[in-house]
N, C-alpha and C positions, 0 to 999 in steps of 0.2 A: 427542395421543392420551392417556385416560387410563393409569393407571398398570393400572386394572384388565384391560386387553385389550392390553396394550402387549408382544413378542415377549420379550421379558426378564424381563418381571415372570410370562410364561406357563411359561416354563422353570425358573423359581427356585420357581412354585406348583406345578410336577410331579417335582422333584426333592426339596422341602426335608421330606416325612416320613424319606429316607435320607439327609439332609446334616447338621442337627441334630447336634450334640456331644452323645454318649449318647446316640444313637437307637436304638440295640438294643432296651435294657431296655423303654423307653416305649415301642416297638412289642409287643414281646415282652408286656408287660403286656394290650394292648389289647385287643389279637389272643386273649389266653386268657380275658379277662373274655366275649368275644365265643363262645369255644369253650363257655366255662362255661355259656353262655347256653344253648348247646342240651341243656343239661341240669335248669338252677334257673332256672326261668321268672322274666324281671322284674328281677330283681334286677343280675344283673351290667351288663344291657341298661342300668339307668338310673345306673350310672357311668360307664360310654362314653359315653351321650349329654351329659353332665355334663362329660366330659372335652375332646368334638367342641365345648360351648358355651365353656369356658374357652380354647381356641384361638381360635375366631373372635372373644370379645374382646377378645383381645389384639393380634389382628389391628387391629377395629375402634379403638382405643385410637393405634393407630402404629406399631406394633411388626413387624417382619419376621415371615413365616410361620414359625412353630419347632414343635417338639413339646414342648409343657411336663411342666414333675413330676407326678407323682403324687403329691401330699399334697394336704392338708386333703380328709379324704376326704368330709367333713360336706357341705363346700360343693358339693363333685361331686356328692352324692345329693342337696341341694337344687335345685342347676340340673338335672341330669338329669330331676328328678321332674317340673317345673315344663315343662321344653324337653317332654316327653309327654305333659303334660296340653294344652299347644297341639296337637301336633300329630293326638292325637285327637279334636280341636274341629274344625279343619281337614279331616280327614277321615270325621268323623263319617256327614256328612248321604251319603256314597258309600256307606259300610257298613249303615248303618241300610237306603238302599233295598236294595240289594243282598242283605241278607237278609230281605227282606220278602218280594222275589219268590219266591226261595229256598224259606222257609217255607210260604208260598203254594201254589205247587205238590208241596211235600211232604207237606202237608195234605190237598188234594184228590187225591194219588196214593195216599197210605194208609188216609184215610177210604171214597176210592172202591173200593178194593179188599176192606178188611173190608164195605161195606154190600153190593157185588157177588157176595161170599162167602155174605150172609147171606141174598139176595135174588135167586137164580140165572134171572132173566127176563129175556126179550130187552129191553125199556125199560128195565130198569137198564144193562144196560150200556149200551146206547144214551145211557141221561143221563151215564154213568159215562164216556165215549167223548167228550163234548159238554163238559162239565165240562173233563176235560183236556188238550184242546184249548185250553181257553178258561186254563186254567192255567198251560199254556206258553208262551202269548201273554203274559202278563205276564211271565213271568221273564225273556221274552227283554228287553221292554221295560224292567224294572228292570236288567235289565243293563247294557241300553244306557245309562242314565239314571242307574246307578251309576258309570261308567266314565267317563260328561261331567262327573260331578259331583267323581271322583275326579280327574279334571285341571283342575279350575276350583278344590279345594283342594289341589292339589298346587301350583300354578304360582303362587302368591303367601307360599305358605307360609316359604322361607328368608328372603323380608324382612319377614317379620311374628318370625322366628325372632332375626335379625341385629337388630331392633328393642328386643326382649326383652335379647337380651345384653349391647345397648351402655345402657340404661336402670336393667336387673337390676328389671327387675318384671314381675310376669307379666301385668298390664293391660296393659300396653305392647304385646306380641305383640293385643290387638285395639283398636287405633287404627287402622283404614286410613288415614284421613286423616292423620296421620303420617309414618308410614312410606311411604306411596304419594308423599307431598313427596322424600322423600330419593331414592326409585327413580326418578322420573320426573327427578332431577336429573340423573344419569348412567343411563338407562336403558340405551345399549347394554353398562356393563359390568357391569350385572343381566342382560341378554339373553346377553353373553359368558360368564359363570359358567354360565347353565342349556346350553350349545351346551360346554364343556368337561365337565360334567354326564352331558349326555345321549352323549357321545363314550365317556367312560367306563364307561356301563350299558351300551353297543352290543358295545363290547371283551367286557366280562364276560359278558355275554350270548351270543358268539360263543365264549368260551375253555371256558364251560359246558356248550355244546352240544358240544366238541371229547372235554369230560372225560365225557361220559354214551355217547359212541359204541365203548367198549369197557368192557368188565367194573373190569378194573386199574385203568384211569384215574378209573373211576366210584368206585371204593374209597376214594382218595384224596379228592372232591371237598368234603368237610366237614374239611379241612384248609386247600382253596385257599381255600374259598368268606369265611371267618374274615379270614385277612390282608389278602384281595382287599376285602373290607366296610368294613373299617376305615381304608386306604388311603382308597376313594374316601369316606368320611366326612370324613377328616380334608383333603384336597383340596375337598369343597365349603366345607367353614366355612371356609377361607382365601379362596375364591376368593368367595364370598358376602360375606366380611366386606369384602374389598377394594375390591369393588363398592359396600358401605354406605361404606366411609369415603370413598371417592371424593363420593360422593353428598353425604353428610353436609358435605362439606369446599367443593365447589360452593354447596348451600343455603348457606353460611356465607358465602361470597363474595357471595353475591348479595343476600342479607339487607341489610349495609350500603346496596349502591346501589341500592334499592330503597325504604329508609326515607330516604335523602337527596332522591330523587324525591319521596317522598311528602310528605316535610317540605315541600318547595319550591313544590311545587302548591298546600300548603295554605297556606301565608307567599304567592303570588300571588293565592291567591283572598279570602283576610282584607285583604289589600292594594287591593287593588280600590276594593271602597266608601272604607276611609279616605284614598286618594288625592284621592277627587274632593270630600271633607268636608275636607282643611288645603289643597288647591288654594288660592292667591292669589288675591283678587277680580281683577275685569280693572279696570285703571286705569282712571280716570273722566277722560272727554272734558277734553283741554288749553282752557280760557275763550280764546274767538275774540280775538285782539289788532284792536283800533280805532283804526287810523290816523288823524288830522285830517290836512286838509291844513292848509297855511299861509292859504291865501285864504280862509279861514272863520275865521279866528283873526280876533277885533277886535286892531286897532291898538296897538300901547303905548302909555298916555300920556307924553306930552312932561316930560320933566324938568324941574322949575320953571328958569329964566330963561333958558331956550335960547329962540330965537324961531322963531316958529311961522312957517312961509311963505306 
């Protein structure tokens, strides 16, 4: 079993943001750039993500899940910036429709309104009525169509992300071909990272609904909501990377006997024709041996002065 879905390696990836030697501070850090967030759009958001990529490759790299330092703050706003510019490529084409239809029906809802305003007949509102109708029909359908589109770029998005990080170039994040080699190598502990993933949006998502069901608790919830975000950030780059090195580490196994294969088929098929061109002629028929008998032999002659009978 790999390492990436294996019950030990699951335990050590849900404990290790609180095991970490000096984990306070570097939570403590993460958590207020996140806090800051809801204040200076942008900016704190793209050193957390800076922070969530420098984990995962060190994850990717070999290295145990930790919580690393806080320095080189340069290179954090460079991956960070770079880690958001994929993933609004990724989910672009969900946004784009989804405000389209949006816009759409907020178009023909306040244009029909001022023209019905200016034009108080029964056929306007009639077309006015016809119109938005036909307005809300799309938005549902961009909806729909936003939301398929927003889980077909969500669901390839951390190993196009985990591709990026172990590369460090931003063309890397769109390589499918790629990246889709390393996932397909260990694909259940890419499937195991999204199913520890989606465990943890279902929690926070239950713990949320618990904090909005009374006044007090609701008071509090841009406190939880901060720590709770950055936890499961910092839990998927580990569990994402793990699944890439897994992955990466297989492909690497398999490369060798794959090229020994390939070499070998092609030394047999190159081998082929020159076999049957230095083949050995086939030896040439052994000359029939010709026996005489004796009775066809003439006679010896008589040695001079023997007498003849």
């Amino acid at each position: 079993m790999p390492d990436s879905v294996s019950v030990s390696s699951l335990r050590t990836l849900l404990k290790f943001p609180f095991s970490t030697p000096g984990w306070t501070n570097r939570f403590l850090v993460g958590t207020a750039l996140l806090w800051a967030g809801m204040f200076v759009p942008i900016i704190p958001i793209v050193f957390v993500a800076g922070y969530v990529v420098r984990v995962a490759r060190r994850v990717i790299q070999g290295e145990p899940p930790a919580l690393a330092d806080w320095n080189d703050w340069n290179q954090l706003a460079l991956d960070g910036l770079r880690a958001m510019v994929i993933g609004l490529a990724y989910m672009a084409p969900s946004f784009i429709v989804m405000m389209g239809g949006l816009l759409l029906y907020m178009g023909v809802w306040f244009g029909g309104v001022f023209a019905v305003a200016g034009n108080q007949t029964e056929s306007a509102g009639a077309t006015f009525f016809a119109l938005l109708l036909v307005a809300m029909a799309i938005l549902f359908l961009s909806m729909f169509a936003g939301w398929l589109l927003w889980a077909l770029g969500l669901t390839p998005l951390p190993a196009a992300l985990m591709h990026f990080a172990a590369q460090d170039r931003l063309g890397a994040a769109f390589q499918p071909g790629k990246w889709w080699e390393v996932v397909r190598a260990d694909k259940w502990g890419y499937l195991a990272a999204w199913v520890i993933m989606l465990g943890l949006w279902g929690l926070m998502g239950i713990l949320i609904m618990v904090l909005y069901s009374t006044l007090i608790l609701c008071a509090i919830l841009p406190f939880i909501t901060a720590p709770l975000s950055l936890y499961m950030l910092l839990v998927g780059a580990a569990a994402f990377g793990q699944a890439y090195r897994d992955g990466a580490a297989q492909l690497a196994q398999k490369a060798p006997a794959a090229a020994v294969a390939s070499a070998a088929a092609a030394a047999s098929t190159e081998a082929g024709p020159l076999a049957e061109l230095s083949a050995p002629p086939a030896e040439a028929a052994a000359p029939t041996k010709v026996e005489h008998s004796p009775a066809a032999e003439p006679p010896a002659e008589a040695a001079p002065g023997m007498d003849q009978p």
